[in-house]
Every structure is written in C-alpha cells, then in structure tokens.
C-alpha positions in Angstrom: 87.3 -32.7 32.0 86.5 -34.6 35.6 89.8 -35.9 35.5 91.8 -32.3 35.0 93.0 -32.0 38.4 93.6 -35.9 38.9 96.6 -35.5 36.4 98.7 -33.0 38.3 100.5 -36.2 39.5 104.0 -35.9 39.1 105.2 -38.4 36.7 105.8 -38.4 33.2 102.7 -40.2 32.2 100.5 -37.3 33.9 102.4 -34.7 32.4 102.6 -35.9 28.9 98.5 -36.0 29.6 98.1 -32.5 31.1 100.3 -31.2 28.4 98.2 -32.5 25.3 94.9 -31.3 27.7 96.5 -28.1 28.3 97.4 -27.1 24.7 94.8 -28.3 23.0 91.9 -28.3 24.7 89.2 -31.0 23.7 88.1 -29.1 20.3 90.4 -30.9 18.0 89.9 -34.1 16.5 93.6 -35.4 16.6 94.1 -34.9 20.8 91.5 -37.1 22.1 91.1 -38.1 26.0 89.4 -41.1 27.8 89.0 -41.8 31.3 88.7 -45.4 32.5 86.1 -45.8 36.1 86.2 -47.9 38.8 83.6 -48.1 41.3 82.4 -44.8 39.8 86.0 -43.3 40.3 88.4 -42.5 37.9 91.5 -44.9 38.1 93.5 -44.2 34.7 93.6 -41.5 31.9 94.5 -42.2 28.7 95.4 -39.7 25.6 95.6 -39.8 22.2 97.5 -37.3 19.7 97.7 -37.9 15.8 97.7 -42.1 17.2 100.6 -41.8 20.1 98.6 -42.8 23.1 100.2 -41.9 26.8 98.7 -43.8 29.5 98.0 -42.7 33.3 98.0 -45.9 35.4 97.3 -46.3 38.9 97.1 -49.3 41.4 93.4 -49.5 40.6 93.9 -49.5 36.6 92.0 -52.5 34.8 94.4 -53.3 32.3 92.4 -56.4 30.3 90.0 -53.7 29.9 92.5 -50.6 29.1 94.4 -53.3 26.5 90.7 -54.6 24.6 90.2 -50.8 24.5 93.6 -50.1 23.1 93.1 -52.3 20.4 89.5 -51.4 19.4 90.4 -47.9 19.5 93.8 -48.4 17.5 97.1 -46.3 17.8 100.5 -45.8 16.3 102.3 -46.6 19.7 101.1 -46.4 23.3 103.6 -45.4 25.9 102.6 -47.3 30.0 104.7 -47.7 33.2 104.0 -51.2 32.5 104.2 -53.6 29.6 100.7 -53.9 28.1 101.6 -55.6 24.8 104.4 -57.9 24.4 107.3 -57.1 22.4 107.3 -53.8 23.8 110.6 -51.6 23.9 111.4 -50.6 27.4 113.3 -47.7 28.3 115.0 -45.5 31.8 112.9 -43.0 33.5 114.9 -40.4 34.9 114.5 -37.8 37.2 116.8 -34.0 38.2 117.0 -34.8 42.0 119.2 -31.9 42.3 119.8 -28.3 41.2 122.0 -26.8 38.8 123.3 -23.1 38.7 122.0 -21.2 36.1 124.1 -21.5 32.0 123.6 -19.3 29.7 121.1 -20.4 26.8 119.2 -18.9 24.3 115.7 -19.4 24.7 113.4 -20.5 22.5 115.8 -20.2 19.2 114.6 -20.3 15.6 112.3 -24.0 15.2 113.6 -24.0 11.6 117.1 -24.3 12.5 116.1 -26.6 15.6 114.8 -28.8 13.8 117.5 -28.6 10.8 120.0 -30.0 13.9 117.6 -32.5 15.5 117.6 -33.8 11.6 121.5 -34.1 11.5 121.5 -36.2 14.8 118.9 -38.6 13.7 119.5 -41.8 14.1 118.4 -45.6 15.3 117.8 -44.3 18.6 117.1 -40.7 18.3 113.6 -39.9 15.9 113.1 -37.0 14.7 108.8 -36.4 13.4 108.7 -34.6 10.3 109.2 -30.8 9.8 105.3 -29.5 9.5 104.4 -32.0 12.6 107.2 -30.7 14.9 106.9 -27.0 13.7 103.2 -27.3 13.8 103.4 -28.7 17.6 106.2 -27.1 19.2 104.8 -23.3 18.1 101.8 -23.5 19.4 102.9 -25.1 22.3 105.4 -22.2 23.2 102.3 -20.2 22.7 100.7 -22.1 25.2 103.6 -22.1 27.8 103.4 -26.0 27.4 106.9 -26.5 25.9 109.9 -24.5 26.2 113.7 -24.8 24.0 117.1 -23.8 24.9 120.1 -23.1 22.3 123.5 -22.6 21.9 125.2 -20.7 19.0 128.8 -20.8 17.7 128.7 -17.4 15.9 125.6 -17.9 14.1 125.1 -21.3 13.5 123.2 -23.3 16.3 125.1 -25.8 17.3 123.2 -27.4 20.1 119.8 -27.9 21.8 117.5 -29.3 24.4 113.6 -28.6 24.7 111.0 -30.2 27.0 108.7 -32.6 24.6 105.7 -32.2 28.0 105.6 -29.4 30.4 102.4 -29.1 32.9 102.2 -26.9 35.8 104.2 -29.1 37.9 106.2 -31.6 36.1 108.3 -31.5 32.7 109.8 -34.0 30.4 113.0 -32.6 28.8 113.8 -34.7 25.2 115.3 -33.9 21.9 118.5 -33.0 23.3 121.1 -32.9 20.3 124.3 -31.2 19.6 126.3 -30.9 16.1 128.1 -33.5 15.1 131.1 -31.4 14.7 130.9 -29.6 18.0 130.1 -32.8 20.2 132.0 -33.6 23.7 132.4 -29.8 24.4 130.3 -29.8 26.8 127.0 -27.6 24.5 124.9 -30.8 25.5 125.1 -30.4 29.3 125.1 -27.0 28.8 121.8 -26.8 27.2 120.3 -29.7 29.7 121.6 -27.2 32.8 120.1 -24.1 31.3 116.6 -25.8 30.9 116.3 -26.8 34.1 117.1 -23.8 35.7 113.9 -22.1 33.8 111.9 -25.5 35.0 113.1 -24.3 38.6 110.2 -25.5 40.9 108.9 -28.4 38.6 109.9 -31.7 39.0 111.9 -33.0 35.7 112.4 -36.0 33.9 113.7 -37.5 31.0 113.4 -40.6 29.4 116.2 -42.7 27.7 117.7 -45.7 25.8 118.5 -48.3 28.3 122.2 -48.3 27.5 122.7 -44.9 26.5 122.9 -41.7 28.1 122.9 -42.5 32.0 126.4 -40.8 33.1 125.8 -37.9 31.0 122.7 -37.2 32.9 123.8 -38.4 36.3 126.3 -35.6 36.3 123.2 -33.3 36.1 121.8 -34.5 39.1 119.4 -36.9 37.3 118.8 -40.2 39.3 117.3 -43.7 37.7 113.3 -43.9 38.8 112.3 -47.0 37.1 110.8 -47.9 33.2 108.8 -46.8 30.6 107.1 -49.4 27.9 106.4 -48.2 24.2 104.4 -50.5 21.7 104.9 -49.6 18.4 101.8 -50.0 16.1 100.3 -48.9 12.9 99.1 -45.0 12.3 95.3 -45.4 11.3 95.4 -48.8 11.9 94.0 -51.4 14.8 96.8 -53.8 16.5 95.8 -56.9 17.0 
C-alpha cells in the first residue's frame, strides 16, 4: 500500500490504521483501506473493519468528498478528528506525556477470563463486542505484536485489566481498562494502566475517553488532554443517509 509509511504519524487515527494494515494485511474481505488524492498526493486514509471506519485527516483532506464516500460506502460508525456527521458523540483524546516506573502485571492473561471481566463492567459507557469478535481479534493480534494485555490476579481470579485496542510501531491506543466490581478503588486500575505503559516504553500512548469521566484517574498517570475525537454511529451492513 502507497500510503504504508504515510501512517506512521503519531496520533490515534494513524495507529488505529496501521494497526488494522499491519495485522491483517489486504487479503481479507472484512479490513478494507482507501486512500483519498489530492493533486496526485495522498491527503487522508481511511479504514474499514467489519463496518467501524477510522479516518486519517490532514489539512489537505476533502471532507464533502470523504462524507459522499462515507455514505455510498456505508459503515456501522466512523471515528474523525472532526465532526463529519452531525449528531456525532465527541469524546477526550489523551496522551502519557510522562513516564511511569515499571508495576508488576501479568502479560497477556487468559482472553476468556479477560473478557469474562470486561463483560461484568459493561455498561452505558463502557462496550464490550461480543465474545467470538473480541477473541477472534485480540489472538491474532497478539500474534501479530499489534495488541498487547496486562492483568492482575487476587489468588486466581483476575480481577483487573488494561490492553491496548491499536498498537503500530510507534504509537498505541490503551482501552478496555476494567477492574472487578468488588475489588474497585484499590488502586488494580492504575496498576494495570502503569504496567502497560512501561512495555509501550518508546511509543507514544493515548487513550481516548468519555468527556466527563476518567480525566484525574489518568492525569495521575502522566496523561495530558490533546483535544477530541468524533464517533457517528450508523447501521452494520447498512448506508447512512
């Protein structure tokens, strides 16, 4: 792909991107990749996996073009730096401007019993995609160096997590951070968030978060507000109109 080294920008758009591109590859039929030109250079990427679209704009992006495309193409929601559709949910961008000594974590735990917590935290603000999707995803990812988990354990039950949901060769996007309801404001949530980014040492990290929620817990990580994100929410399989 032309665009392969364009996307090495460090933001979370470009990661998401490079992620998808460097996990799948272009021989599967639900990760898909455009590239929109100007002037016979490329000035946005776009990707596409199982309908969630992530899209890579720059100053030179034509966005009446890139939204007519959007909804020829279809999607089941379409993450921007910018609000392409209205009645868009907007969200904090934020990124680990600091470092954080090293907490111990177990890597990469079991996905079943991951995903058996992320399940007990769901809730209005915290989604959770179904089991075969996320076991599916997250496996072959790890294969691929392209995602990474951490995990804490009381005795044998896990009782917290954090994992990035992007991770390029430069850039990650940490998400799905959860801890048991039962073991909450113990401090297994920071813990986990710490010992991630100390195996992202060298990569610049972000997360990405409810407008009111969240911000002191990861400002006493060293994380630092760097502006929005814009999700439209759409139908799978469907056009948006």
């Amino acid at each position: 792909m032309k665009f392969k080294k364009y996307i090495v920008a460090e933001n979370i758009y470009a990661c998401k991107i490079a992620c998808l591109l460097e996990s799948y590859g272009l021989k599967y039929d639900f990760a898909e990749f455009w590239v929109q030109y100007e002037n016979e250079m490329p000035v946005t990427a776009v990707s596409k996996f199982y309908g969630d679209m992530t899209v890579y704009a720059t100053a030179h992006t034509n966005f009446d073009e890139l939204k007519e495309f959007l909804k020829v193409t279809g999607f089941a929601s379409v993450l921007c730096e910018r609000e392409i559709f209205t009645d868009s949910y907007s969200g904090t961008i934020m990124e680990k401007m600091s470092a954080n000594q090293a907490c111990k974590a177990e890597i990469n735990p079991n996905l079943n019993e991951v995903y058996r917590l992320l399940e007990s935290c769901k809730s209005d603000t915290f989604e959770v995609p179904s089991y075969e999707d996320f076991i599916l995803d997250m496996s072959h990812k790890i294969r691929h160096e392209t995602a990474l988990c951490v995990g804490i354990r009381e005795g044998e039950k896990l009782v917290a997590a954090a994992m990035t949901v992007a991770q390029s060769k430069t850039c990650a996007v940490i998400g799905a951070v959860a801890t048991d309801k039962d073991y909450r404001y113990s401090g297994y949530g920071s813990q986990c968030v710490k010992a991630l980014c100390h195996l992202l040492d060298g990569k610049e990290i972000f997360i990405m978060r409810d407008e009111s929620e969240n911000e002191d817990f990861y400002k006493s990580m060293g994380f630092e507000n760097k502006g929005k994100f814009y999700i439209k929410r759409g139908k799978r399989n469907d056009t948006v109109l």
